[in-house]
FIFIMAR-58440 format. One record per residue: chain; x, y, z of N, C-alpha, C, O, CB in turn. Coordinates in steps of 0.1 Angstrom, whole numbers. Each point is the difference from the previous one (the first is absolute). Last residue first. Glycine has a CB too. Layout:
BEGIN
(drenba "A",(X,Y,Z),(X,Y,Z),(X,Y,Z),(X,Y,Z),(X,Y,Z)),
...
***
This chain:
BEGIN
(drenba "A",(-153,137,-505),(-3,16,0),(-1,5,-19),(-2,12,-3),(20,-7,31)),
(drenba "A",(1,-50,-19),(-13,2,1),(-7,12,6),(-12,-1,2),(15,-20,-3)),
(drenba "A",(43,-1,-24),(-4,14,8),(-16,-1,2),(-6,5,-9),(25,12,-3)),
(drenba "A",(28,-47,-7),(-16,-2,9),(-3,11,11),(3,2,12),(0,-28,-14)),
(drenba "A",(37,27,-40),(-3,-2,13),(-13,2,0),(-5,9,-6),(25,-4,17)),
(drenba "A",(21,-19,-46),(-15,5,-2),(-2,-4,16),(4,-10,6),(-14,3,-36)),
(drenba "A",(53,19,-1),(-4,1,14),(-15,-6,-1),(-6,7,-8),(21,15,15)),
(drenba "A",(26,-28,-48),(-14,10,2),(-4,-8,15),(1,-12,1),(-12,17,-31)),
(drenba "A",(55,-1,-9),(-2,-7,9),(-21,6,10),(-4,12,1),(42,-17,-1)),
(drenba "A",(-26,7,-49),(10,-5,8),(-3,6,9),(-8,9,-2),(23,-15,-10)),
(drenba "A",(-40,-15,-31),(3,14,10),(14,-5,6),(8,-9,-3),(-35,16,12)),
(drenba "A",(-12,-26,-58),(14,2,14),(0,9,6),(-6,10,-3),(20,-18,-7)),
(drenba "A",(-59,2,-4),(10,1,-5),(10,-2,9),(1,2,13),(-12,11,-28)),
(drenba "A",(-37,-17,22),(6,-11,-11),(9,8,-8),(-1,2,-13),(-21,-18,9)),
(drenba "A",(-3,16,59),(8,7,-13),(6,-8,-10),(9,-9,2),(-5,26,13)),
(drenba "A",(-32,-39,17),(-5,16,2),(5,11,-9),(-7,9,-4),(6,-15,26)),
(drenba "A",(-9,-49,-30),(8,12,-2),(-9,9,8),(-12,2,0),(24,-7,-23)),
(drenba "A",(-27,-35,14),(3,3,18),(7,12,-2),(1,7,9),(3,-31,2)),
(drenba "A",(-37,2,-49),(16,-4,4),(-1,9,15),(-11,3,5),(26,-5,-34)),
(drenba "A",(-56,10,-5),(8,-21,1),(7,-4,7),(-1,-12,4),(4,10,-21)),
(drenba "A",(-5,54,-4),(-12,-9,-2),(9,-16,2),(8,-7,-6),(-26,27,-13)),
(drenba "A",(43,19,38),(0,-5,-14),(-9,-13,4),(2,-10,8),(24,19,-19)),
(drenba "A",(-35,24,36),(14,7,-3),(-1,-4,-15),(-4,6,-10),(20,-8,34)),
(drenba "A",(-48,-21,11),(-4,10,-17),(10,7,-6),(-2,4,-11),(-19,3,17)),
(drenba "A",(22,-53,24),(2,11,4),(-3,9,-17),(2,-3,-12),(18,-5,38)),
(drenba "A",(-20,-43,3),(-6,6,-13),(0,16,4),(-6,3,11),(-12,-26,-19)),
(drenba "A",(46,-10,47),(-15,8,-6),(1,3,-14),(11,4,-3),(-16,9,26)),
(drenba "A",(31,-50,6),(6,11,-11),(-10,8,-6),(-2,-1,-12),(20,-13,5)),
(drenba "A",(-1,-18,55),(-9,7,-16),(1,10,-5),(5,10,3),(-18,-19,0)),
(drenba "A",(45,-31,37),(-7,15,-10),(-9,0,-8),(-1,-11,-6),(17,16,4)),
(drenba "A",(6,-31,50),(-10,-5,-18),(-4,13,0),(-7,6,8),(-5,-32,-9)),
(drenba "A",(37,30,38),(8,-11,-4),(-6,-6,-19),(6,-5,-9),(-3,-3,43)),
(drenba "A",(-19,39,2),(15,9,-4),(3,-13,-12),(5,2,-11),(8,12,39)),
(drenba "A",(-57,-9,-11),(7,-5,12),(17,-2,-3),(8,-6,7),(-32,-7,1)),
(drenba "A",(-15,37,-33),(-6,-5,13),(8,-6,10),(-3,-1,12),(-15,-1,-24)),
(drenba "A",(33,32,-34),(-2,-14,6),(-8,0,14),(4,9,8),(20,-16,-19)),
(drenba "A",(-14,35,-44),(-4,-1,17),(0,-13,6),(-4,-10,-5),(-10,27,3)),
(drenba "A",(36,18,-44),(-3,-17,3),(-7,3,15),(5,10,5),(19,-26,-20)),
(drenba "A",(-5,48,-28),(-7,1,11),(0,-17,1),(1,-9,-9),(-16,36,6)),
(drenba "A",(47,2,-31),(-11,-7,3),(1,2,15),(9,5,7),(-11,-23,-27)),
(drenba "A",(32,42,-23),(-9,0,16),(-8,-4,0),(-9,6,-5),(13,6,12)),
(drenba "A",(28,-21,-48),(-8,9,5),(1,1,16),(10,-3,6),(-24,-1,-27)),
(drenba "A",(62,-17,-3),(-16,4,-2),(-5,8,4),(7,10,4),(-10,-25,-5)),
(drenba "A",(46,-6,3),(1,16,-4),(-13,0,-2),(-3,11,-6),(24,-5,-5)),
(drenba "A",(-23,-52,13),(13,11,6),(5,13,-10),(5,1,-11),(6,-23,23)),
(drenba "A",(-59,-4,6),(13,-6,-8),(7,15,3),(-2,10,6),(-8,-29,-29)),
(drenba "A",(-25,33,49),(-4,-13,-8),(8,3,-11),(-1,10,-7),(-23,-16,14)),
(drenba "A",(30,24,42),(5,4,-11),(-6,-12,-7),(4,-11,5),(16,25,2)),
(drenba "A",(-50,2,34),(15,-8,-5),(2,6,-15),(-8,6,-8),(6,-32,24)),
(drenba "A",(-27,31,36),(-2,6,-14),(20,1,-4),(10,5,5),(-41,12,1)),
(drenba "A",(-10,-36,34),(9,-3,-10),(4,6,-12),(-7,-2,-10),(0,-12,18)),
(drenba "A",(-25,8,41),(-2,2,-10),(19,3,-8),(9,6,7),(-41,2,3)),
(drenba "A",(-5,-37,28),(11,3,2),(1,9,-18),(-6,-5,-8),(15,-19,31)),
(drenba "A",(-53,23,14),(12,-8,-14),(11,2,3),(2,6,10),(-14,-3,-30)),
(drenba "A",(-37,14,44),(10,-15,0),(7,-7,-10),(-1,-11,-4),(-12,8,18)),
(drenba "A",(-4,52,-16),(-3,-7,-6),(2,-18,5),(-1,-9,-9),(6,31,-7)),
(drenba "A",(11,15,45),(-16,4,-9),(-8,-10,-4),(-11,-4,5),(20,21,-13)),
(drenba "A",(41,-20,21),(-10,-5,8),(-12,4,-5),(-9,-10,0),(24,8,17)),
(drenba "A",(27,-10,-45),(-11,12,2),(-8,-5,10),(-7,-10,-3),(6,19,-21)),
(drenba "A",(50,-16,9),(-8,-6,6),(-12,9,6),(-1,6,10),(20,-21,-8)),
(drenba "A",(25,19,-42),(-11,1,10),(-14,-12,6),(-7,-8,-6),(15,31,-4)),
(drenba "A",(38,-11,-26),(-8,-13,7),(-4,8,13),(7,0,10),(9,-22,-18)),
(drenba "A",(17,43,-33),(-6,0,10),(-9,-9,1),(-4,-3,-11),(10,22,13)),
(drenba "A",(32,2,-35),(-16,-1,2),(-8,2,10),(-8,9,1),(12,-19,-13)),
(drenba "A",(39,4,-11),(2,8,11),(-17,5,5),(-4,9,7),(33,-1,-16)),
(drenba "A",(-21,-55,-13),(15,7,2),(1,14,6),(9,1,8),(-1,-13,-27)),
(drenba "A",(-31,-39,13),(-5,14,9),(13,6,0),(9,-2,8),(-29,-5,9)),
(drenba "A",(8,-29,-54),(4,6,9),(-3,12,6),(-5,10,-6),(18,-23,-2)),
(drenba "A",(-18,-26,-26),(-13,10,4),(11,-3,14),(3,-11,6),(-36,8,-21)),
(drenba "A",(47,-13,-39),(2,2,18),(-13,5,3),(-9,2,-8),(34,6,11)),
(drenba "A",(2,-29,-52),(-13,-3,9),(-3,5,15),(-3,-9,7),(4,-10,-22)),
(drenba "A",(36,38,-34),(-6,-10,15),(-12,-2,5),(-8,9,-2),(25,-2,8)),
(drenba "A",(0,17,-44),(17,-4,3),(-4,-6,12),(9,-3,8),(9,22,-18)),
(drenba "A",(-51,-11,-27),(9,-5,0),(16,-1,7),(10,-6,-4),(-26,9,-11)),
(drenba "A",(-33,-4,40),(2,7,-15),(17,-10,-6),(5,-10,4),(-19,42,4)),
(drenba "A",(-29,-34,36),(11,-7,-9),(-2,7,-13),(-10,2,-8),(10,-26,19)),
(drenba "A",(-33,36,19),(10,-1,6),(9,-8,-6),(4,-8,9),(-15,13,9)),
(drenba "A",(-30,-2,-36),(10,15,1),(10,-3,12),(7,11,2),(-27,7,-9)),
(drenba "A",(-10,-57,-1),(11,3,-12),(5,17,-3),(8,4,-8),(-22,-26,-4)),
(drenba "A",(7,-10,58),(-8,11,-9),(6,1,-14),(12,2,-2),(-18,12,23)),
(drenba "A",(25,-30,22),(-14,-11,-5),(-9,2,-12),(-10,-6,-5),(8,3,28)),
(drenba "A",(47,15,15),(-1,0,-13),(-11,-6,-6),(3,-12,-2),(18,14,3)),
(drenba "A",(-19,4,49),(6,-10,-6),(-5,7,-17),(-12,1,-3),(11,-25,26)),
(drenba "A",(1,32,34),(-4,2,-12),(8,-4,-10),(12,-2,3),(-23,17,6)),
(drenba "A",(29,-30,28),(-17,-5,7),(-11,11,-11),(-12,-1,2),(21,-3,32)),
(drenba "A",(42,-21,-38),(-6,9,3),(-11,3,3),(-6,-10,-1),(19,11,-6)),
(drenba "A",(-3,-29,32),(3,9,-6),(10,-2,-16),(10,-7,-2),(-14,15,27)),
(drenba "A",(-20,-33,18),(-2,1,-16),(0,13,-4),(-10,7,-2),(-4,-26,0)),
(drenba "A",(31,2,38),(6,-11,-4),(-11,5,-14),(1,-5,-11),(9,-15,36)),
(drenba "A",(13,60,2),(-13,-9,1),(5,-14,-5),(12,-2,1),(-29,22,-7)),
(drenba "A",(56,6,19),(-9,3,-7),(-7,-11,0),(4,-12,1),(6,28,-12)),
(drenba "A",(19,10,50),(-4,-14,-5),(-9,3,-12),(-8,9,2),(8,-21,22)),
(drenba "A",(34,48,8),(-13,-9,-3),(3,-5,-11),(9,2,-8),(-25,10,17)),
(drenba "A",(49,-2,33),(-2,-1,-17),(-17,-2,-4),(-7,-8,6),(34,-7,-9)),
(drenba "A",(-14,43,49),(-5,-15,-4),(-3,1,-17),(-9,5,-7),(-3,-10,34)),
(drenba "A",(29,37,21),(2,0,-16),(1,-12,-3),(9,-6,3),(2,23,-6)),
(drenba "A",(-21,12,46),(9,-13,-5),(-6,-2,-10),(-13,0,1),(20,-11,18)),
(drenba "A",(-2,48,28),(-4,0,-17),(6,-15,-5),(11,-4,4),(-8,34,-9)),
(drenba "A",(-18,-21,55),(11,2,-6),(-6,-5,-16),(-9,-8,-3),(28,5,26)),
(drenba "A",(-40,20,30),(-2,-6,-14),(14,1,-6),(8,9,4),(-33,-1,-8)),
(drenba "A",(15,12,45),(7,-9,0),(-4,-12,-14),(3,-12,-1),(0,18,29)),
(drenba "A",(-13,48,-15),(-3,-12,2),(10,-12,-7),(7,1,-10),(-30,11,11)),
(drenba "A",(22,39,-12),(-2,-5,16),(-4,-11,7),(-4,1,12),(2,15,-14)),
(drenba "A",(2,-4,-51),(14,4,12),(-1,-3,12),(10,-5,5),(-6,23,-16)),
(drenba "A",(-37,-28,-22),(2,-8,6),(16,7,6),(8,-7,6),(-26,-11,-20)),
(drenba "A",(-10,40,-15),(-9,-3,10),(5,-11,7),(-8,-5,8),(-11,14,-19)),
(drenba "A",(50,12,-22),(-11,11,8),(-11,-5,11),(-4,7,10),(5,6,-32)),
(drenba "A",(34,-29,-9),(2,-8,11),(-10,11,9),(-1,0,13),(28,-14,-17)),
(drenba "A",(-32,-1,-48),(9,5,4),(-2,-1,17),(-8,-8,3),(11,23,-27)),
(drenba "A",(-30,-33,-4),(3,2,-13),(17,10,4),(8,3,-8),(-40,-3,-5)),
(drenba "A",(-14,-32,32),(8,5,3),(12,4,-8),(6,-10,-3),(-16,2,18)),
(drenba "A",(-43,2,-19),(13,-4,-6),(9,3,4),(4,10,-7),(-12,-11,-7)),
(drenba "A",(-42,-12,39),(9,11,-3),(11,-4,-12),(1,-12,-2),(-4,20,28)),
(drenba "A",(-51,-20,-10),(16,-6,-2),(7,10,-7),(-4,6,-10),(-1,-31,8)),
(drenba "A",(-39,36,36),(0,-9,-19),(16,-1,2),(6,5,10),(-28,9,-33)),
(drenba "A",(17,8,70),(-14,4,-13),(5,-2,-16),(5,8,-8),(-17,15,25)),
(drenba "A",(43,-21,24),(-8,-13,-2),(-15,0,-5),(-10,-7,2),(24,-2,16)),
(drenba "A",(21,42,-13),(3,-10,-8),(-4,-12,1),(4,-10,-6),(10,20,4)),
(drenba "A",(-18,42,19),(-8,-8,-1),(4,-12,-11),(-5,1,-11),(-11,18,21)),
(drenba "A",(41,24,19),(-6,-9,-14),(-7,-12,-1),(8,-10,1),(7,19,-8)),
(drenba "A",(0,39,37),(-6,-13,-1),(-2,-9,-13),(-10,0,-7),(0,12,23)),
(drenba "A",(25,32,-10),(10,-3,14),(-5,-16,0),(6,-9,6),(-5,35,11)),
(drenba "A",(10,-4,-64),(-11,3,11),(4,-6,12),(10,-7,1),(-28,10,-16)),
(drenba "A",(58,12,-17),(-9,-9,3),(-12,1,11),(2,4,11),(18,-15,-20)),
(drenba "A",(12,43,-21),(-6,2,10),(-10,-12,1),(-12,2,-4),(17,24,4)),
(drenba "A",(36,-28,-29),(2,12,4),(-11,6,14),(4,7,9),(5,-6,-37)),
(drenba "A",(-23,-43,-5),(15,1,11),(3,8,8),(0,-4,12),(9,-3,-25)),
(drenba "A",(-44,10,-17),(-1,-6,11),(12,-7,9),(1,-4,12),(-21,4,-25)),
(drenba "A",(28,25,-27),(-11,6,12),(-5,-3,10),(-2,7,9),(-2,-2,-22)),
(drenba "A",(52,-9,-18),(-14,-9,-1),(-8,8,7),(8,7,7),(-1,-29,-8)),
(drenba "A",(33,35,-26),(-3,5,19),(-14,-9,-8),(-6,1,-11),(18,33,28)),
(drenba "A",(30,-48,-58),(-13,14,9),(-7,-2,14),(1,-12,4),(-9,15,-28)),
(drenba "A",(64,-21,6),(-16,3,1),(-12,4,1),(-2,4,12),(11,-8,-13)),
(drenba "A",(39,10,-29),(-6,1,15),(-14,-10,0),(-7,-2,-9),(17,31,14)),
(drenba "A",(38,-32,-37),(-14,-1,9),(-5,3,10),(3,-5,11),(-2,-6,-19)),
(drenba "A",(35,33,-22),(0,-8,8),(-14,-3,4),(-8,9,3),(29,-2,1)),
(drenba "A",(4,13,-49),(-8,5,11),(-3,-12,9),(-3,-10,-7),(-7,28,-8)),
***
């Protein structure tokens, strides 16, 4: 079966005005810049100089086949509510779900959480792969 792809909406009937200079846009395709003399350009990014910038530190995050705290399908928000940045990783490999926050992306913590009395776990069993989004509604 051949790919199609699906009718966007705001494609199909763009308002006659858009307002793209209210907060910073992501340009993610050529919808607000087709008519303008912008051109798309694609820049390797660079990793921090301290990265990784969470770091294995916990004794639940190391078992026996590794020491990680990765963000693997998790997510890193940036909660303006709260002024944080917020984190939720795989602790060691094939681990639980922890939580970490940063004030400025770069130095983490690791809150005392009641999941599992002590630790950051949100979930203290393996999974695979898990979304967590910042819904403040």
């Amino acid at each position: 079966m051949p790919y199609v792809p699906i009718d966007v909406p705001y494609l199909a009937a763009p308002p006659a005005v858009i307002p793209s200079h209210v907060g910073r846009q992501l340009f993610v395709d050529d919808f607000l810049i087709a008519e303008t003399n912008l051109q798309r350009v694609h820049h390797q990014a660079d990793y921090h100089p301290a990265s990784p910038v969470i770091v294995p530190d916990k004794p639940w995050e190391k078992n026996d086949e590794a020491a990680s705290t990765m963000v693997y399908s998790d997510g890193v928000w940036c909660d303006s509510r709260d002024q944080l940045f917020k984190a939720w990783h795989v602790a060691a490999y094939w681990g639980g779900l922890a939580y970490a926050t940063s004030k400025d992306g770069l130095q983490w913590e690791k809150p005392a959480l009641d999941v599992k009395p002590g630790t950051n776990l949100v979930l203290d069993q393996p999974r695979g792969t898990t979304t967590v989004w910042l819904d403040h509604e």
